[in-house]
C-alpha positions in Angstrom: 13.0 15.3 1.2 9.5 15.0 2.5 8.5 11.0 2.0 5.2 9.4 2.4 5.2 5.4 4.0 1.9 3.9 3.6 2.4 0.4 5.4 -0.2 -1.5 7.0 2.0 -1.8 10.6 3.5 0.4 12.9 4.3 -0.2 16.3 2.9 -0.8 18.4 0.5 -2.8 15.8 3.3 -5.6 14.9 1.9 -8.1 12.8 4.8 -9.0 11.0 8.8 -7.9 10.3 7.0 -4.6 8.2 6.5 -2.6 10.8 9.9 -2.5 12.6 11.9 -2.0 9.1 9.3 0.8 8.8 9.6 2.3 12.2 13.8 2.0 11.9 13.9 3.4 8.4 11.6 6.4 9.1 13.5 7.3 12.7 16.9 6.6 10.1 15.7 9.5 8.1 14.7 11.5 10.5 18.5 11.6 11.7 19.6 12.3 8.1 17.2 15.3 8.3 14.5 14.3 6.2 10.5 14.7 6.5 8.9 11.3 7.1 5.0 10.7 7.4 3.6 7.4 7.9 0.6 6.6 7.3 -0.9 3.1 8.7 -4.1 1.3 10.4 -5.1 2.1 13.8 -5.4 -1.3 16.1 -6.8 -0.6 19.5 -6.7 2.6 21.4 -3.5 4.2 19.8 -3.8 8.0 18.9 -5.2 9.0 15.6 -2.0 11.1 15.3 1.7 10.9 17.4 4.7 12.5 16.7 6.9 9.2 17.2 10.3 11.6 18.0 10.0 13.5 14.9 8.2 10.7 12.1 4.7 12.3 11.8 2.5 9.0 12.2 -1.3 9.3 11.1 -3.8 6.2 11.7 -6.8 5.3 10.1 -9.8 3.3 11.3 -11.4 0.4 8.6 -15.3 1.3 7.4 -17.6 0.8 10.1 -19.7 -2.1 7.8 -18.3 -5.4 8.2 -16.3 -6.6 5.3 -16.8 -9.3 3.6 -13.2 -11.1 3.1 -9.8 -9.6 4.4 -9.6 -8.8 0.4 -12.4 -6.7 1.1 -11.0 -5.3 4.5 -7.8 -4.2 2.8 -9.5 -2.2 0.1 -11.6 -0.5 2.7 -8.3 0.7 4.3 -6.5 1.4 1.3 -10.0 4.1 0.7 -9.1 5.5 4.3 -5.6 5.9 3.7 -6.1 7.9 0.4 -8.4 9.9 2.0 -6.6 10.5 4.9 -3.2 11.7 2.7 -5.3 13.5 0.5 -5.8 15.4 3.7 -2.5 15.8 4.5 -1.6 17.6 1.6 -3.8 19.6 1.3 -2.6 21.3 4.7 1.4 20.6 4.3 2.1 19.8 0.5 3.0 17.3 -1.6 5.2 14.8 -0.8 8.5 14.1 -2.5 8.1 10.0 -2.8 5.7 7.5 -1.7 7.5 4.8 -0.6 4.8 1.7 -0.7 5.0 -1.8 2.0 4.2 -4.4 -0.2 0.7 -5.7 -1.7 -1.4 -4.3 1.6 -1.1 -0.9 0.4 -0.9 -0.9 -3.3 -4.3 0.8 -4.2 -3.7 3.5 -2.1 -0.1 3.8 -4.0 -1.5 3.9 -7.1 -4.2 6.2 -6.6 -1.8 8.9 -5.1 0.8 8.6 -7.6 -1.6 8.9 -10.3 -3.7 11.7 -8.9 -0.7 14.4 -7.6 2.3 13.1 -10.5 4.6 11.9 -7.0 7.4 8.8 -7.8 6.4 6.0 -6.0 8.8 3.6 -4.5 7.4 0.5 -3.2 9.6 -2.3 -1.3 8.4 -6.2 -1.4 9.0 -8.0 1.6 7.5 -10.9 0.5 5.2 -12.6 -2.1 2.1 -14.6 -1.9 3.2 -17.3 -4.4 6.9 -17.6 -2.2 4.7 -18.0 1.0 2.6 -20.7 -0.2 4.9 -22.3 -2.8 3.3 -21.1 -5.8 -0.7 -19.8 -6.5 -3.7 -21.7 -5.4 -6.7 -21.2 -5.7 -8.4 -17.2 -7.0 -7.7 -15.1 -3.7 -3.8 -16.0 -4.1 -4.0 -15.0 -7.4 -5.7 -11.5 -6.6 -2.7 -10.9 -4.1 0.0 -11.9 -6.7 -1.6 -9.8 -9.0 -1.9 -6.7 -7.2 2.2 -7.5 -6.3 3.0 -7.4 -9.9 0.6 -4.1 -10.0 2.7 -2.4 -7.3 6.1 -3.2 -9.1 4.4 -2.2 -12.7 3.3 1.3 -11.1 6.5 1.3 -9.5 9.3 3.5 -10.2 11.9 1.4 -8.8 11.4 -1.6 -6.2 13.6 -2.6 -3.0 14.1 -6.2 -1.9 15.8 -7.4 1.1 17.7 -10.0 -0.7 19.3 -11.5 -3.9 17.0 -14.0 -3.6 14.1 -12.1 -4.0 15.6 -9.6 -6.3 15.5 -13.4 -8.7 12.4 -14.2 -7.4 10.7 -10.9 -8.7 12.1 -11.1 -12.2 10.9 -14.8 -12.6 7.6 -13.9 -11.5 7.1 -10.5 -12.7 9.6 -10.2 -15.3 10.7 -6.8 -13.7 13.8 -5.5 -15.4 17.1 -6.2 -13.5 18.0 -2.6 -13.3 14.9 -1.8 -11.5 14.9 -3.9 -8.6 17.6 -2.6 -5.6 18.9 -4.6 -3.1 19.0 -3.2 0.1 18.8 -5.3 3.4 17.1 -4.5 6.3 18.7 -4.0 9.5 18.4 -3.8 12.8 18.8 -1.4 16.2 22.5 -1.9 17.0 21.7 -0.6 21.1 18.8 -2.7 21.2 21.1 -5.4 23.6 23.3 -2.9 25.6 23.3 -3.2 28.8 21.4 -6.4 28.7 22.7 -9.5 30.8 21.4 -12.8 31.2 18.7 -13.3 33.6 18.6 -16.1 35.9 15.5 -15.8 37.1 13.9 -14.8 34.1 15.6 -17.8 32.5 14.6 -20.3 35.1 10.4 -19.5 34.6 11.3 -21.7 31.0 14.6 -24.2 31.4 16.7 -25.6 34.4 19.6 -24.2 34.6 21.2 -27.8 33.5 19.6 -27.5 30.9 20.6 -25.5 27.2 18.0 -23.8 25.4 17.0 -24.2 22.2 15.4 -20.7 21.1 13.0 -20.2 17.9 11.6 -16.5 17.7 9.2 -15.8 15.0 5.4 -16.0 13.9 4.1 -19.6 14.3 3.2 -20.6 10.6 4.0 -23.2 8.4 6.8 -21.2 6.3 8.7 -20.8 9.5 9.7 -24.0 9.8 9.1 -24.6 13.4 7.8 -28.1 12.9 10.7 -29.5 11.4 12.4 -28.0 14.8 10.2 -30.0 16.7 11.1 -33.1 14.7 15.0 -32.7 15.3 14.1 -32.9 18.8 13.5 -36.6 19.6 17.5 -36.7 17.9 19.2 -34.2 19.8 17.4 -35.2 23.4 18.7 -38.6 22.9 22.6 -36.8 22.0 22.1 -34.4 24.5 19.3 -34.6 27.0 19.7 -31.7 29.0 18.6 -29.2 26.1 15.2 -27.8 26.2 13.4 -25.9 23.4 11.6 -22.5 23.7 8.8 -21.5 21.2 8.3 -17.8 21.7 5.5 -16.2 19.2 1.9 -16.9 18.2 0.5 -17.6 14.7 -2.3 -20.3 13.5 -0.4 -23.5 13.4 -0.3 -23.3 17.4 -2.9 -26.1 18.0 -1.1 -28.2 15.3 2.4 -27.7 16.6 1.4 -28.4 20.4 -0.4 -31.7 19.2 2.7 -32.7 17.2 4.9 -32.1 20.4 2.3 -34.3 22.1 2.7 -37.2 19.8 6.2 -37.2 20.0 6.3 -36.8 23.5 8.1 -34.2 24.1 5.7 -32.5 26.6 8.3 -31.7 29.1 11.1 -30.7 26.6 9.3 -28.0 24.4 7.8 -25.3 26.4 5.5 -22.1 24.1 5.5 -18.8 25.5 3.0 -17.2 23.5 3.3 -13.2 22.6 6.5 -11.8 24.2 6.7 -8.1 24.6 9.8 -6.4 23.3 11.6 -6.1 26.7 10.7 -10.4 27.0 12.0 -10.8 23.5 15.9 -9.4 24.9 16.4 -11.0 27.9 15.2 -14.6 26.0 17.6 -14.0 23.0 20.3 -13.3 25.9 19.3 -16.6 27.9 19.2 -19.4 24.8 22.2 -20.5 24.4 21.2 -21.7 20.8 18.7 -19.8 18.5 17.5 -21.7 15.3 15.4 -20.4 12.5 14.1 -23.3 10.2 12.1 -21.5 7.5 11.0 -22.9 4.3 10.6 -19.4 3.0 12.4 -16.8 4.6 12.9 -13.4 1.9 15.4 -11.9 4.7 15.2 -12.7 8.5 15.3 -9.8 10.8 15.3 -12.3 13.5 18.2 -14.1 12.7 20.1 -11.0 13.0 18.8 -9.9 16.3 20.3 -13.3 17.5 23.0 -12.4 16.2 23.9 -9.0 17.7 22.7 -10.5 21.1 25.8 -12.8 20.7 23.9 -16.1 20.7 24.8 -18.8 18.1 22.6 -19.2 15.6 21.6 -22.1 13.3 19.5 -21.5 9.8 17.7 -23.3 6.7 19.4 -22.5 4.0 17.1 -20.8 2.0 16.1 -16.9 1.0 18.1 -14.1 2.6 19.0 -16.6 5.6 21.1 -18.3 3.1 22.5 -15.4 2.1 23.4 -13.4 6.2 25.3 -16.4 7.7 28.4 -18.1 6.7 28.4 -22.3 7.7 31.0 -22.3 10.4 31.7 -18.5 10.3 29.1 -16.8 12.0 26.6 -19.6 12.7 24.8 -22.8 10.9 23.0 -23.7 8.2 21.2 -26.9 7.6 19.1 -27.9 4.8 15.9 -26.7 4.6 12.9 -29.1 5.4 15.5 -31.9 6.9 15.0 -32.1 11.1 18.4 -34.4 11.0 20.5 -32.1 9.4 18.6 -29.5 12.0 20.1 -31.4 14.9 23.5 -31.9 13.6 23.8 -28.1 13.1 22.5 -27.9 16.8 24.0 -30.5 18.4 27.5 -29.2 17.1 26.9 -25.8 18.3 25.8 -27.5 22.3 28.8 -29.6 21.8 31.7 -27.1 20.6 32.3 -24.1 22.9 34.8 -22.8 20.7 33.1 -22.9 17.7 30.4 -20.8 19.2 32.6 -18.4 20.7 34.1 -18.0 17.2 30.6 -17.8 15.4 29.5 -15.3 17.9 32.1 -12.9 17.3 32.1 -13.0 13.6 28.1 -12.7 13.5 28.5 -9.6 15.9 31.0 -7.9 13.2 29.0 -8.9 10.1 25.5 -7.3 11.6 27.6 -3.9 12.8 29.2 -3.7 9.4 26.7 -4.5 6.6 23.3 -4.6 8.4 23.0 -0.8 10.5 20.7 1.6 9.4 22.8 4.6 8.7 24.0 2.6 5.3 20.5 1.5 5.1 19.1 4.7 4.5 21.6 6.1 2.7 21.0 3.3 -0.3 17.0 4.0 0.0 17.7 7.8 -0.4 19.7 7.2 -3.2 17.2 5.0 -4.7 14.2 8.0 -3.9 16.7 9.8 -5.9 16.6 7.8 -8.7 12.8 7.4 -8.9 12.5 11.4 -9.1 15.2 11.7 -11.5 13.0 9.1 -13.8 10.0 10.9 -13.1 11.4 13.8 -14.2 12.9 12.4 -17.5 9.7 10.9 -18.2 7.8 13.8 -17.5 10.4 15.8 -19.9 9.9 12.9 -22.5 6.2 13.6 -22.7 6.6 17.2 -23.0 9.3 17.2 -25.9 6.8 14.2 -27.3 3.9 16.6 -26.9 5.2 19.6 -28.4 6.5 17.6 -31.5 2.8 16.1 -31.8 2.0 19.6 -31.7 4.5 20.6 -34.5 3.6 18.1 -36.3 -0.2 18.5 -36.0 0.6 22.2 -37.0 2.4 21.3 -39.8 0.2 19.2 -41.1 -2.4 21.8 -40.7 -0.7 24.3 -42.7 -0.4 21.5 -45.7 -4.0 20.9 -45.5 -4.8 24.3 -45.1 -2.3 24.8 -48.5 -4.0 22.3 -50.5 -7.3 23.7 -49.6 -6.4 26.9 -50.8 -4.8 25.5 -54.4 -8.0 23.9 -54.6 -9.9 26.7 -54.4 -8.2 28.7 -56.9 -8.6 25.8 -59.4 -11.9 25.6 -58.9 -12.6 29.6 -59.1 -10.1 29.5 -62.1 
């Protein structure tokens, strides 16, 4: 099958959790001996073109005129990305499916559907009115807008979660049958061979002291400030405990100020960007990694933690809710609450066995249900379901043409008839 991602990130652009479930997906298919071309925005000095071990990635610049709003921006690229698969084609073929990553792409979804008859496929990661708790203000509004645009033009639509499979139909009223859950997953090799490093370890925490590990973009949904507020609690249960920030986003300034206030200065330390070889050998030194999100459709992260055997505590909310088990295979606490927060924690620093137990159990659950060889396999199916619909649609509109066409015909012939009695009568 020859498939087409359009997706704003690729690696190494990594804004968000897009481009790795793009980048694992495409190098899945690859495996199961499809054709995959992705087609994305090129940040920096990356290669217009690279054959990332077999996925055919083209890049396109932005206009060279300033926009004037990233609403603006995106349509520019979306312009670039047409023209740049219209390209494509012309020199390969058509593709089988175009598989669309959320809003970010939609125009340039709909315009190649529409213009060479291909099923589309588009997966929602996320939505603007579950990001910001509902829609305010016009520019939200666009974005959910063009989401509901993207399912509408959609042949069938993939969501990560149960929870956003609900979320969908209450905001877009998008028929049950049409939305497919299928999880993301993650690199199960991505840890081997990965120990704890002490001196890695020691440029963050003591080695008295436990850390406390959040990975993730630094914005409000994430939850990281509710982290911060459990913290005065569990220091004062168990001083020798030290959180780690590791990301970047906008609320930095507002989260360092709120660790100032409460002075926690020496107790909650931000690494800033960590590159991927960083991100391993920190999951493998925390000895506690906690994901407080308001909003969380899924939670890749959550899952890396996982499979690096560290004990994980969540909100529970979204598709964190939905991967971990309360005393199974890690934590939850309630979402928005920093003293349920530190309970969850403070058990988990507390209780060696109970970690030992989670850890296992959380290792098993992300082998068995979250790998991408399964992963792929239900996306396939689903590319096979949007052809097959494309098809019967395609047959519908034929056999509906051709009996417009009899019947246009027929009525021809009556009129024709009638014209002809009339003529007689009149001659007559």
């Amino acid at each position: 099958m020859k498939i087409l991602m359009l997706s704003w990130e690729y690696p190494p652009r990594v804004v968000g959790g897009i481009a790795r479930v793009v980048h694992d997906l495409s190098h899945r298919l690859i495996k199961d001996g499809h054709d995959v071309t992705v087609v994305t925005y090129r940040d920096g000095n990356v290669p217009y073109y690279e054959d990332d071990n077999g996925v055919n990635v083209y890049r396109v610049d932005n206009f060279m005129i300033s926009s004037n709003n990233f609403i603006d921006w995106i349509m520019q690229l979306n312009f670039n990305m047409i023209a740049k698969t219209g390209e494509i084609i012309a020199e390969k073929g058509n593709f089988d499916v175009i598989h669309a990553h959320d809003w970010l792409t939609a125009y340039a979804a709909k315009t190649l559907k529409q213009a060479y008859k291909t099923p589309l496929i588009s997966t929602i990661h996320a939505t603007e009115a579950g990001r910001n708790s509902g829609i305010n203000g016009e520019t939200q509004k666009y974005i959910n807008d063009t989401e509901w645009m993207l399912t509408y033009e959609s042949s069938e639509v993939i969501v990560n979660s149960n929870y956003m499979k609900s979320e969908l139909q209450r905001l877009f009223g998008l028929p049950f049958e049409k939305i497919n859950v299928i999880p993301n997953g993650v690199n199960l090799n991505q840890f081997n061979g990965i120990e704890r490093d002490y001196d890695f370890r020691r440029k963050f925490a003591m080695d008295n002291e436990k850390i406390i590990l959040f990975m993730g973009r630094l914005v409000y949904e994430k939850g990281i400030q509710n982290l911060i507020s459990a913290m005065p609690k569990i220091l004062a249960n168990y001083h020798d405990s030290k959180l780690i920030i590791a990301g970047k986003g906008g609320m930095i300034d507002e989260l360092k100020a709120q660790v100032n206030a409460l002075g926690l200065g020496n107790k909650v330390y931000f690494t800033g960007y960590l590159a991927s070889k960083d991100v391993q050998k920190m999951y493998k030194c925390a000895d506690v990694s906690v994901f407080p999100s308001t909003y969380e459709p899924f939670g890749i992260v959550a899952l890396e933690a996982m499979l690096s055997g560290t004990p994980v505590v969540v909100s529970d909310i979204g598709g964190l809710n939905e991967i971990v088990d309360h005393g199974v295979n890690g934590m939850k606490s309630y979402a928005g609450n920093p003293n349920s927060l530190a309970d969850s924690i403070l058990t988990l620093l507390y209780d060696y066995k109970l970690c030992d137990t989670v850890t296992k159990n959380a290792k098993a659950k992300v082998k068995n249900e979250y790998n991408w060889t399964k992963i792929a396999q239900d996306t396939h199916f689903t590319y096979q379901k949007a052809i097959c619909e494309t098809m019967a649609e395609r047959q519908a509109k034929q056999i509906a043409q051709e009996e417009a066409q009899k019947q246009i015909k027929k009525s021809n012939e009556i009129t024709n008839l009638l014209s002809f009695k009339k003529s007689r009568q009149a001659y007559a």
